[in-house]
C-alpha positions as MATLAB code, in Angstrom:
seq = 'XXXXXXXXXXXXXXXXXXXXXXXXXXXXXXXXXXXXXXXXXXXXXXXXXXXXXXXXXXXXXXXXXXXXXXXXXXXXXXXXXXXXXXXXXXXXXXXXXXXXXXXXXXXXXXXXXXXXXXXXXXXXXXXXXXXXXXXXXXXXXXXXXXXXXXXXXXXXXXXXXXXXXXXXXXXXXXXXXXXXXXXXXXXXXXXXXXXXXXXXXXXXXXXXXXXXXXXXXXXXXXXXXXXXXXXXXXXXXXXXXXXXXXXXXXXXXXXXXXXXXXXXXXXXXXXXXXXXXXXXXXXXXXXXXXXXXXXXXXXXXXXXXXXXXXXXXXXXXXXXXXXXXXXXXX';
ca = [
     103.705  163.891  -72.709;
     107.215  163.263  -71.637;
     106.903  159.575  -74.222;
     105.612  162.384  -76.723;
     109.004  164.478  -76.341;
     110.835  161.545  -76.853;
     109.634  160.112  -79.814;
     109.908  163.320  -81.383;
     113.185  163.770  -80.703;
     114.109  159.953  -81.528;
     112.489  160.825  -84.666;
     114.585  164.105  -85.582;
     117.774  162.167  -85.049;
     116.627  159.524  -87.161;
     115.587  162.721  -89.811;
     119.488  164.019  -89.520;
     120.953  160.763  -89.936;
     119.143  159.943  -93.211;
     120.226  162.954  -94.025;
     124.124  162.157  -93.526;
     123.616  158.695  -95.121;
     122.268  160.986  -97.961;
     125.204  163.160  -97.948;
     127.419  160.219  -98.148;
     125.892  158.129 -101.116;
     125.853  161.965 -102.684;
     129.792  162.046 -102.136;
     130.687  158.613 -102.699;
     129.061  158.545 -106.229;
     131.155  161.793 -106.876;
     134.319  160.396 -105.725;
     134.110  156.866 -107.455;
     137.099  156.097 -110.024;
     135.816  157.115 -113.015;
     133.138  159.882 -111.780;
     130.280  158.268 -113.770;
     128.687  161.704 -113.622;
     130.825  163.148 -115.900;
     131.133  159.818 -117.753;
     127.517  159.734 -118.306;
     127.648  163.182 -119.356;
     130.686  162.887 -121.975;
     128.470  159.596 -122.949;
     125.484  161.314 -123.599;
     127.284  164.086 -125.968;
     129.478  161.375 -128.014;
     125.321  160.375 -128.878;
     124.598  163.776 -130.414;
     123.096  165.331 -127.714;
     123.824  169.297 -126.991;
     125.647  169.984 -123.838;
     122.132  171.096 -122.004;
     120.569  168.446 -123.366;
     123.062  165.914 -121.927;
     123.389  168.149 -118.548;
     119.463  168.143 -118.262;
     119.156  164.278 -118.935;
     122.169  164.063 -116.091;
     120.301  165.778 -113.697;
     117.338  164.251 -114.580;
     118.996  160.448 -113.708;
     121.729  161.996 -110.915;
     119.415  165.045 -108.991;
     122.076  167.269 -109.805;
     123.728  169.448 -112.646;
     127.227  168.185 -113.743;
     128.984  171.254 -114.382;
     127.633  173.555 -110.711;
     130.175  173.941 -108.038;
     129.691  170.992 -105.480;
     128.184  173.023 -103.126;
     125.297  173.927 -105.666;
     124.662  169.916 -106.758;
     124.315  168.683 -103.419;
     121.783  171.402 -102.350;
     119.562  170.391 -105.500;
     120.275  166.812 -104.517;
     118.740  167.653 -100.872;
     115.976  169.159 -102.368;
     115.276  166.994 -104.873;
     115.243  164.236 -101.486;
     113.046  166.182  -99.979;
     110.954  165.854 -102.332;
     110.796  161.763 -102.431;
     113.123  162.561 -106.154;
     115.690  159.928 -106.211;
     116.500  160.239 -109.863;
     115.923  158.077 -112.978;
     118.083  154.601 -113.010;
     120.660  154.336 -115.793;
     120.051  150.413 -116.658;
     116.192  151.021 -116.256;
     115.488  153.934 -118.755;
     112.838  156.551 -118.234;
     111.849  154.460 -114.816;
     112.154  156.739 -111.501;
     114.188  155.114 -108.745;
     111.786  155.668 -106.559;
     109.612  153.888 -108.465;
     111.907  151.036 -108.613;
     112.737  150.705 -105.277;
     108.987  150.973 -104.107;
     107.933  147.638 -106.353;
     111.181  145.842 -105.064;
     110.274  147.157 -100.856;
     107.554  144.467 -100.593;
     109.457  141.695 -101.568;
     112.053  142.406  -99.525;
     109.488  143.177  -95.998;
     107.510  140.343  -96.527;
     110.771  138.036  -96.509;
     112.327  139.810  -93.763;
     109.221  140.267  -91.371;
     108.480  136.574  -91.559;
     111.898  135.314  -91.161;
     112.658  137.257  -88.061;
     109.191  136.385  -86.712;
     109.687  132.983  -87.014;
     112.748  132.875  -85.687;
     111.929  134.801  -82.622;
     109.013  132.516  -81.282;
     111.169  129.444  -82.216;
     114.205  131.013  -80.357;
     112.515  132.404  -77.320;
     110.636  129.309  -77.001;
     113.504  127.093  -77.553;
     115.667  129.260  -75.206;
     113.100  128.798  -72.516;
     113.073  125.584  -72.051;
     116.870  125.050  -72.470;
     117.392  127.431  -69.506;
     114.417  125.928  -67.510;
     116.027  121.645  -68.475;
     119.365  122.670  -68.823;
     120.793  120.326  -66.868;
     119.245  117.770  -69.065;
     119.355  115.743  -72.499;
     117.139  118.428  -73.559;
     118.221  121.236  -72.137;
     122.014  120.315  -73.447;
     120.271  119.389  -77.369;
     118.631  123.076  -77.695;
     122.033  124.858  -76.383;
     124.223  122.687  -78.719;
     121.874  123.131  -81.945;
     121.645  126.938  -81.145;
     125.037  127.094  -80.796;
     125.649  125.503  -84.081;
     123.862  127.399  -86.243;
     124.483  130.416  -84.716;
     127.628  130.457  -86.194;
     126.247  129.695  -90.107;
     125.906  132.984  -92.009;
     123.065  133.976  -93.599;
     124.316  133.153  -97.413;
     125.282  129.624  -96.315;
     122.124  129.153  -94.778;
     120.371  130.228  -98.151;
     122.815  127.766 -100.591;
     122.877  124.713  -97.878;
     118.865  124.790  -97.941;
     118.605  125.360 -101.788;
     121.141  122.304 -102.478;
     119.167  119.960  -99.650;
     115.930  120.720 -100.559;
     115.945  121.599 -104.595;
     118.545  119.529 -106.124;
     119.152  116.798 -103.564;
     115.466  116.293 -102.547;
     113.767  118.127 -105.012;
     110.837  119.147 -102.801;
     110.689  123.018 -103.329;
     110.670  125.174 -106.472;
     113.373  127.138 -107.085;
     114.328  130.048 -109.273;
     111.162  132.314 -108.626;
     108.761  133.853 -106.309;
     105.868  132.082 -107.302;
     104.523  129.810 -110.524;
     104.733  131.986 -113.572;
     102.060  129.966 -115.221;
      99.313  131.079 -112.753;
      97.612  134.826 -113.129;
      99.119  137.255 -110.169;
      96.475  138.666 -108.485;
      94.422  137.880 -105.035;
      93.573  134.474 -105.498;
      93.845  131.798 -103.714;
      96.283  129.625 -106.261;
      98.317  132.645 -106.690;
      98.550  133.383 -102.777;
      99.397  129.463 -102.443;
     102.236  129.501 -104.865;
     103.890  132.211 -102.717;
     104.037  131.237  -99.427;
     105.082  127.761 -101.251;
     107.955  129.213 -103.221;
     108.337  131.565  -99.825;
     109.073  128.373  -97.508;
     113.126  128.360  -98.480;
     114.342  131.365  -97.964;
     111.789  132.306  -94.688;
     113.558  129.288  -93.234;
     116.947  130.696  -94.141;
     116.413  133.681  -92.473;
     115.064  132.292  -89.587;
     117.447  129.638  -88.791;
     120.500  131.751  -89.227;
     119.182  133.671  -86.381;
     117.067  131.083  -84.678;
     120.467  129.840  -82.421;
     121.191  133.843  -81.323;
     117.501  134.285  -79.998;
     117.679  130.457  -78.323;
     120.888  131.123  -76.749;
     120.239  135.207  -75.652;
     116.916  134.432  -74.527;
     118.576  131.070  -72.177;
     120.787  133.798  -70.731;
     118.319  135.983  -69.592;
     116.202  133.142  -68.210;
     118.715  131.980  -66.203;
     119.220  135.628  -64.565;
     115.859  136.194  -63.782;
     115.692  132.894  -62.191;
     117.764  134.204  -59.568;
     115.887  136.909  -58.716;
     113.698  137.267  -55.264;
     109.816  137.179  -57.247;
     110.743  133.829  -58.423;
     111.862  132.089  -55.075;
     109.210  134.320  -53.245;
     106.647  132.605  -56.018;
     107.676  129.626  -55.002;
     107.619  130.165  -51.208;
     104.054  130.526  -51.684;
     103.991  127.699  -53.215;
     102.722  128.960  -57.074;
     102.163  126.267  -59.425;
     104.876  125.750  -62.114;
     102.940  127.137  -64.941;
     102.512  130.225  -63.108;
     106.257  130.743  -62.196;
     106.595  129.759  -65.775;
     104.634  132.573  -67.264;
     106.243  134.856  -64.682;
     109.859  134.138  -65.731;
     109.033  134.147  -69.357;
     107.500  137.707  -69.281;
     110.206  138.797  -67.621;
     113.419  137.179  -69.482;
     111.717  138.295  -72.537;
     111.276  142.105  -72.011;
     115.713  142.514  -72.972;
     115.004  140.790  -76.548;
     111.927  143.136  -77.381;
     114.345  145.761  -78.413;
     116.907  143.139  -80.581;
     113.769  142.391  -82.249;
     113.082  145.548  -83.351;
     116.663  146.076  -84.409;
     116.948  142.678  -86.177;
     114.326  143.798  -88.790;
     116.334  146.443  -90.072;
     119.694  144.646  -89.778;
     118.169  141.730  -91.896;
     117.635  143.398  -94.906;
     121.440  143.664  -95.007;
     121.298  140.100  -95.598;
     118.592  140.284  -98.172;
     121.423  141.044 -100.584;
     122.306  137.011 -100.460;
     119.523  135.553  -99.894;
     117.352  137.171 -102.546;
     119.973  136.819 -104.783;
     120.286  133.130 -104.181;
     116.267  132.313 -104.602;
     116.022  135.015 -107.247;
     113.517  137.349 -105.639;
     113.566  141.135 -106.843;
     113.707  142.745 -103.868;
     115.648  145.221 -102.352;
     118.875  143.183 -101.750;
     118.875  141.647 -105.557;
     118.248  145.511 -106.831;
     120.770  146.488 -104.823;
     123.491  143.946 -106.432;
     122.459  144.181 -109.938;
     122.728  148.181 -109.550;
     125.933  148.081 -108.489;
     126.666  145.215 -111.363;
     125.384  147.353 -113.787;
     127.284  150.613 -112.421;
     123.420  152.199 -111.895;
     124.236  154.673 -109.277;
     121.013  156.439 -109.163;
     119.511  152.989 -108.140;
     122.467  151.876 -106.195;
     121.765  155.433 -103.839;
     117.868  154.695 -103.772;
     118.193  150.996 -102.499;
     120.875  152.139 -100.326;
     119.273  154.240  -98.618;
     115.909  152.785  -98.385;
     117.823  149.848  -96.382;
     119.674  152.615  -94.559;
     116.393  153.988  -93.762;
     114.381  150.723  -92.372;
     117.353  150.516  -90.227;
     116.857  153.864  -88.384;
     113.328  153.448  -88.192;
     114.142  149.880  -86.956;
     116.015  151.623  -83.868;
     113.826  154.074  -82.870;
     110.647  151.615  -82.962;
     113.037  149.337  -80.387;
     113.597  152.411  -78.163;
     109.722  153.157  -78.174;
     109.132  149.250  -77.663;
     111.393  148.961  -75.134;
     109.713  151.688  -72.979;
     106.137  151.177  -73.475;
     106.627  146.933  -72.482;
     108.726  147.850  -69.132;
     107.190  150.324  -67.437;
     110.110  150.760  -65.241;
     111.898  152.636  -68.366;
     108.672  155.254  -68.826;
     109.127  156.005  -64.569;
     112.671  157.327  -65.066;
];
């Protein structure tokens, strides 16, 4: 009952801070040099439309009437939220932005979800053993390479990988999710050419991060083999792989909740990296929206990221407490 409570009330702060990510995109497109409200507006009647003609198509791509008080447009922009209506784009005409963003989402998960995954068990596993041989050749190898490319962004990553591995060894495709000569669908040529053309930037995500999960999950290794279950395990004389699994499961219970968080923070980074291997997800949509001065679209992918960051957080606090049970006793 008490986990109940809390999720609910994880989840109602998550409601009210969509909400004022909302009520900032709402703002900042009104307050952007220009106000390409009014400019769309002005546009629209220079092509012969009536002025409710061009206020209706306004609202229609915006959520909001051009010429109510502010107060009045950003309650019909909440409502129109509330009801999953993010608008119409500008540079996509007579396509909803929700419907946009929704086709891009996938894209954008898929990349994400097996980047960070793959990075995790390389990291933690990595991490492990450099805490358990760190005082040797091993031990020092992991900590150095970790080190390394823990301090490579995510975009260098992406362009040091696509110049290695597409023009200097041509061995992956570049320039497209998958072979535009086959016929999408669930087949498996189709499904081949994906996780083929997929291999690049999944390893860019995971080995920008691969050297912060080695080196966080080392740290907490190293603490826990201080504690008094370890030397009591090996009082009583435990085999190694036992003490192993011990320590593991116990080092590993802090990075449950960065993994949760490093989902959502990722798709910040999808901007780049999408952009780089020309995938149209969420982080390429974002970029050409803002390109193309599409601030419908710009809002929607905005705060669709904004939102699988929130949700991001409160899945890591729920994690967190149902894997240690010493969180759900107090």
């Amino acid at each position: 009952m008490r986990e109940a409570i809390r999720l609910v009330k994880r989840l109602v702060s998550g409601a009210v801070m969509v909400i004022i990510v909302a009520t900032f995109t709402f703002f900042l497109v009104r307050m952007m040099p220009g106000n390409p409200v009014q400019a769309e507006y002005s546009t629209l009647i220079s092509r012969g439309m009536t002025p409710t003609q061009a206020a209706d198509e306004v609202r229609v791509m915006y959520g909001f009437m051009p010429h109510q008080s502010l107060w009045q447009q950003y309650l019909h922009y909440l409502n129109q939220l509330i009801h999953f209506n993010l608008g119409q784009s500008i540079s996509y005409e007579g396509v909803s932005v929700m419907h946009i963003v929704l086709s891009a989402a996938p894209w954008t998960i898929v990349l994400v979800l097996s980047g960070v995954v793959a990075s995790f068990l390389l990291g933690v596993s990595a991490g492990v053993v450099s805490a358990v041989k760190r005082s040797s050749g091993v031990g020092n190898f992991l900590t150095v390479s970790g080190s390394l490319l823990h301090g490579i962004p995510q975009f260098v990553m992406a362009l040091l990988l696509a110049f290695l591995f597409t023009t200097l060894w041509p061995i992956f495709p570049f320039g497209a999710p998958y072979d535009g000569a086959l016929t999408a669908g669930f087949n498996l040529p189709f499904i081949g050419s994906l996780a083929f053309h997929a291999i690049l930037p999944v390893a860019a995500y995971a080995l920008s991060s691969y050297g912060g999960w080695l080196l966080t999950m080392k740290s907490s290794v190293v603490s826990v083999l201080g504690d008094d279950f370890v030397l009591a395990a090996e009082l009583r004389g435990l085999k190694s792989g036992i003490r192993f699994g011990y320590i593991a499961r116990n080092a590993i219970l802090p990075l449950f909740t960065i993994f949760a968080l490093s989902l959502g923070f990722m798709f910040g980074g999808s901007v780049f990296i999408e952009n780089i291997f020309d995938y149209n997800g969420l982080g390429n949509l974002l970029l050409n929206a803002i390109n193309n001065r599409d601030y419908p679209l710009m809002s929607g992918a905005f705060l669709f990221i904004t939102i699988a960051v929130i949700l991001s957080n409160i899945v890591a606090d729920f994690l967190y407490s149902v894997v240690d049970p010493r969180i759900r006793r107090s």
